[in-house]
C-alpha positions in Angstrom: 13.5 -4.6 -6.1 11.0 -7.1 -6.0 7.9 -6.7 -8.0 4.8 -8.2 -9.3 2.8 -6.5 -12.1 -0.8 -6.9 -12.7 -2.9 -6.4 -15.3 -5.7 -7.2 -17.6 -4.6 -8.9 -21.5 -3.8 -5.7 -23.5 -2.9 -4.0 -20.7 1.1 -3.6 -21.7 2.6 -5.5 -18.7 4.6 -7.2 -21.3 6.2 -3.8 -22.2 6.3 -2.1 -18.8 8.1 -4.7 -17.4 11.0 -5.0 -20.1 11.4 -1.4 -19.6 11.4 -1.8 -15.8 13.5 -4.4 -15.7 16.1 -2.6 -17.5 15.7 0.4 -15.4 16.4 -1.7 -12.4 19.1 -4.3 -13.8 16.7 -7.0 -12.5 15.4 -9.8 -15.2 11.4 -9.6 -16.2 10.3 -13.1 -15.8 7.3 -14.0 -17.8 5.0 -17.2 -17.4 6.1 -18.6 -20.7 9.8 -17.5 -19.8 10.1 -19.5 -16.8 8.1 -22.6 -18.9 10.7 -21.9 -21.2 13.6 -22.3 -19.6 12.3 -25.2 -17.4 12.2 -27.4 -20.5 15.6 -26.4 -22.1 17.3 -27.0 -18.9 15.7 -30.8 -18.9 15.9 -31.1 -15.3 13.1 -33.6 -13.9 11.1 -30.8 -13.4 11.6 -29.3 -17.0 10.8 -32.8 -18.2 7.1 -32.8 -16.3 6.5 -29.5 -17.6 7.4 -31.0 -21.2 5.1 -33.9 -20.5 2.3 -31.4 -19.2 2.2 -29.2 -21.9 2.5 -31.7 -24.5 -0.8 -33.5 -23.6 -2.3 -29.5 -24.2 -2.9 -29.3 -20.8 -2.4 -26.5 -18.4 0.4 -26.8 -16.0 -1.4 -27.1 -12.5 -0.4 -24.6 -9.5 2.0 -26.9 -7.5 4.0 -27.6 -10.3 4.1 -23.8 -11.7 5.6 -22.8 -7.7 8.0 -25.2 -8.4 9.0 -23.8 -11.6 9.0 -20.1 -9.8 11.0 -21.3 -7.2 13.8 -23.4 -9.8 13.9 -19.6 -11.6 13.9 -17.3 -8.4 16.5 -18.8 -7.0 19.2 -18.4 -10.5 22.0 -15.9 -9.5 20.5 -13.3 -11.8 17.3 -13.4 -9.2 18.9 -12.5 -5.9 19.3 -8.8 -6.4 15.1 -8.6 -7.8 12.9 -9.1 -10.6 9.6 -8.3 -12.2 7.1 -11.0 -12.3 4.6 -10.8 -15.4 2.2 -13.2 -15.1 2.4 -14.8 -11.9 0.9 -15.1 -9.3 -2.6 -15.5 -11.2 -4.6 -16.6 -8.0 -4.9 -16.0 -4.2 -3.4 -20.0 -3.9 0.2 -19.0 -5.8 0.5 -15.6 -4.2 0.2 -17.6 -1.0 3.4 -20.1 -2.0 4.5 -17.2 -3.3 5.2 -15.2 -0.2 6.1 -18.6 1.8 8.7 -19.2 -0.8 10.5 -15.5 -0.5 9.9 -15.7 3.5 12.1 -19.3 3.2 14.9 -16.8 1.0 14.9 -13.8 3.1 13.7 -11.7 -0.2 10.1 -10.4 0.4 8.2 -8.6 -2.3 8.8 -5.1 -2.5 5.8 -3.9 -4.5 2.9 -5.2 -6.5 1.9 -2.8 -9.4 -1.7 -3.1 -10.7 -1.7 -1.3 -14.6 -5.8 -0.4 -14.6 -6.7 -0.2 -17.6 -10.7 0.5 -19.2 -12.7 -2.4 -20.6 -13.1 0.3 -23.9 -9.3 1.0 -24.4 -8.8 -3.2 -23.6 -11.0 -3.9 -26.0 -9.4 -1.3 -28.8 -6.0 -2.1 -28.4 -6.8 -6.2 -28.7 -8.9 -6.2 -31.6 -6.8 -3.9 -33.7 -4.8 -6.4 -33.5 -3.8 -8.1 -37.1 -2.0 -11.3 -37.9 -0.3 -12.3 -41.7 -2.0 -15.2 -42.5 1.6 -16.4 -43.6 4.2 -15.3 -42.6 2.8 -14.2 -38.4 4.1 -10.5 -38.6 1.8 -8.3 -36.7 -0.2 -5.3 -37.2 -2.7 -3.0 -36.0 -4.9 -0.9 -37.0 -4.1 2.2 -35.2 -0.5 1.7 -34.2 1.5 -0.1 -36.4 -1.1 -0.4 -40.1 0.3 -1.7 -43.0 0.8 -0.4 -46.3 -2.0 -1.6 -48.0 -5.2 -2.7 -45.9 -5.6 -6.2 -45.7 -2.4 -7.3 -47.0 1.4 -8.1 -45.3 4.0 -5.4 -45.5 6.6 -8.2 -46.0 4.9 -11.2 -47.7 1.6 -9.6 -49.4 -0.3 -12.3 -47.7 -3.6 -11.7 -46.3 -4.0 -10.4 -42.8 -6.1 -12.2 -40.3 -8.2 -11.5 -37.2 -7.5 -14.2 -34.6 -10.5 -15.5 -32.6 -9.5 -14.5 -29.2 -8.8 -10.8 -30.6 -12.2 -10.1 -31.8 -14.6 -7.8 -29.7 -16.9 -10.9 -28.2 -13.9 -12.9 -27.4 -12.0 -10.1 -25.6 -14.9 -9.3 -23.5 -14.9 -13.0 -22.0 -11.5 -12.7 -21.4 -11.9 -9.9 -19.4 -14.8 -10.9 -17.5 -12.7 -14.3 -16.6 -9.8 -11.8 -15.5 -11.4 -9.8 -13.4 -13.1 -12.8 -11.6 -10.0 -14.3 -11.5 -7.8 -11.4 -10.2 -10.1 -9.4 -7.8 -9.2 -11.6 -5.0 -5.8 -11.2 -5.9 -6.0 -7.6 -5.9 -7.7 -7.8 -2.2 -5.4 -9.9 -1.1 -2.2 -7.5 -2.0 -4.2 -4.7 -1.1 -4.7 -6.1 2.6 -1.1 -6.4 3.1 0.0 -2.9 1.6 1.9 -3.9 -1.3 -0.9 -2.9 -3.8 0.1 0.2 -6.0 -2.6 1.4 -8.9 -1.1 2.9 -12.1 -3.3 4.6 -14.9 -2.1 2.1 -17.5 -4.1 4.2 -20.2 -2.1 7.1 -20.7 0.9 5.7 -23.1 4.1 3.7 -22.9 6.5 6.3 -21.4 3.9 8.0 -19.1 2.9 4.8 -17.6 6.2 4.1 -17.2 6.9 7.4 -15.6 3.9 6.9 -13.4 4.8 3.1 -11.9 8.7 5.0 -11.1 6.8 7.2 -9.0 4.8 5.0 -7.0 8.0 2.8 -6.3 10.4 5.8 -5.7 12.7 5.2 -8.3 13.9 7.7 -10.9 12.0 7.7 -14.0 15.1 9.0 -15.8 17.6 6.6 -14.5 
């Protein structure tokens, strides 16, 4: 299968689609995966990523088709894949579906993981970094030992900017302005599927097999 997944930051595409992608034997391919792997294979196109994101700038949408298009078409691609984190606008879901029409290997599905500003905004700025050594932590699902302090290193433990209450709900609001039109835009051609992303890991999980017919246990 052939599938897009949606979803705000915090919203466990990350997870869902590792899990999915094993389910299926299809690779997940991230954003940062297919970046990645562009610049290790130091192709000319690897090489003007390289250059792009050196300079600290973002990589602009013609050149991030082409670096969809150089990992679609790997042999571990033709069978399917889960895309996390692409398409991002109505512009690459366009090239998007012109560059599977050229392959002959339409999208099967687009999942949408809808989860609540509130639970967003919980499960981000639990979120706790050691100021030393990076190992995560959070406050409700994974605390360490001691408040404050690394499990591993005893360093303190850090809040990042972008993980604090404010910061998350700017995030969001740029999401949703961002991604509406995508959602319309898969929703006009009836690829669209909605999944309660709030109701755990293995339930969501359960619930995005359903609305693609597959076998949750499989």
């Amino acid at each position: 299968m052939r599938i897009v997944l949606l979803g705000p930051p915090g919203a466990g595409k990350g997870t869902q689609a590792k899990m999915l992608a094993e389910k299926l034997n299809v690779p997940h391919i991230s954003t940062g995966e297919m970046l990645r792997d562009a610049v290790a294979a130091q192709s000319d196109l690897g090489k003007r990523v390289k250059e792009i994101m050196d300079r600290g700038e973002l990589v602009p949408d013609d050149v991030m088709v082409e670096v969809v298009k150089e990992r679609l078409s790997q042999p571990d691609a033709k069978d399917g894949f889960i895309l996390d984190g692409f398409p991002r606008t109505v512009a690459q879901a366009e090239a998007l579906e012109k560059m599977l029409a050229q392959m002959k290997r339409p999208l099967d599905a687009v999942v949408e993981l809808d989860v609540g500003e509130d639970e967003i905004i919980r499960r981000l700025s639990g979120r706790w970094v050691c100021s030393s050594c990076g190992a995560n932590f959070h406050t409700v699902t994974r605390p360490p030992i001691e408040a404050g302090k690394c499990d591993y290193c005893g360093s303190p433990l850090i809040q990042r900017d972008d993980d604090k209450p404010e910061a998350i709900s700017r995030r969001l609001q740029v999401y949703r302005a961002q991604t509406q039109p995508l959602i319309d835009y898969y929703r006009e051609r009836r690829l669209l599927r909605t999944v309660n992303g709030r109701q755990g890991v293995e339930k969501t999980l359960e619930a995005i097999s359903e609305v693609l017919g597959i076998d949750a246990r499989s």
